[in-house]
N, C-alpha and C positions, 0 to 999 in steps of 0.2 A: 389703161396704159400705164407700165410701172418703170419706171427711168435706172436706169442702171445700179443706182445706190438703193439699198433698202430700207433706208429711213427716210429718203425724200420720195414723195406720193405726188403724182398728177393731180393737178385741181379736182380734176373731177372723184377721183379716188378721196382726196381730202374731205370734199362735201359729202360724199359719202359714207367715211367716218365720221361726220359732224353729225350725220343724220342717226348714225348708230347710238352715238355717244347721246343727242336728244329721249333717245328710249331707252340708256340705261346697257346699252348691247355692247359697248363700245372694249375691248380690251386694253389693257396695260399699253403693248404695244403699237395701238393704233391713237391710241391715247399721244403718247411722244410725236411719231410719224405727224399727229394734224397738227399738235404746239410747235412742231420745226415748220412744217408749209405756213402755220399762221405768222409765225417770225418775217418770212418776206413775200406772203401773197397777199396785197392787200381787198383780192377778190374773194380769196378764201376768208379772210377778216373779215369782210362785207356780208357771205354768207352764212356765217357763223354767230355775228352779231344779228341777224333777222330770226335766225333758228333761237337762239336765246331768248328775244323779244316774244318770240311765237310761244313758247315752252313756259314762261311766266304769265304770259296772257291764259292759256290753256288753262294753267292750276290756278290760276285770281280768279276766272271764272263760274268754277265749282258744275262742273258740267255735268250732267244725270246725262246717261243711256237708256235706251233701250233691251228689254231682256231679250237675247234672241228668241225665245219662243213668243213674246209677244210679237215681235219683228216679223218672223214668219206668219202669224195671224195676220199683222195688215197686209201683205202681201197676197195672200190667196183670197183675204179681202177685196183686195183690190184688182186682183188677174179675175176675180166675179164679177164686179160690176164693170169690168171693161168687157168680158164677153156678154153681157147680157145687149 
């Protein structure tokens, strides 16, 4: 839901961008839009300081994945020995 002016964003729009802006998606513009909601939302502050805590946690932990094709193997691995 986007409120009459076009720089001020609904909370939930804000988090939204906060989420964007966590992965790097965020643009110029939405960039501005969340710094003016974080000015006087102190729920979008709230959420924006957890996403930041989350995002440093993330890269201190040095996280390894999985290849999806190994990914796939456990899986049909595992869809066997649940039918068997």
């Amino acid at each position: 839901m986007k409120t009459s002016n076009n720089l001020l964003v609904s909370c939930e729009e804000a988090k939204f961008i906060c989420d964007k802006n966590q992965y790097g998606e965020a643009s110029i513009m939405d960039l501005i839009k969340l710094n003016i909601r974080l000015m006087y939302c102190t729920v979008t502050r709230a959420y924006s300081k957890r996403n930041n805590k989350l995002t440093k946690a993330i890269k201190k932990s040095k996280l390894q994945i999985i290849e999806p094709s190994k990914k796939e193997q456990m899986k049909e691995q595992l869809r066997k020995e649940l039918a068997e």
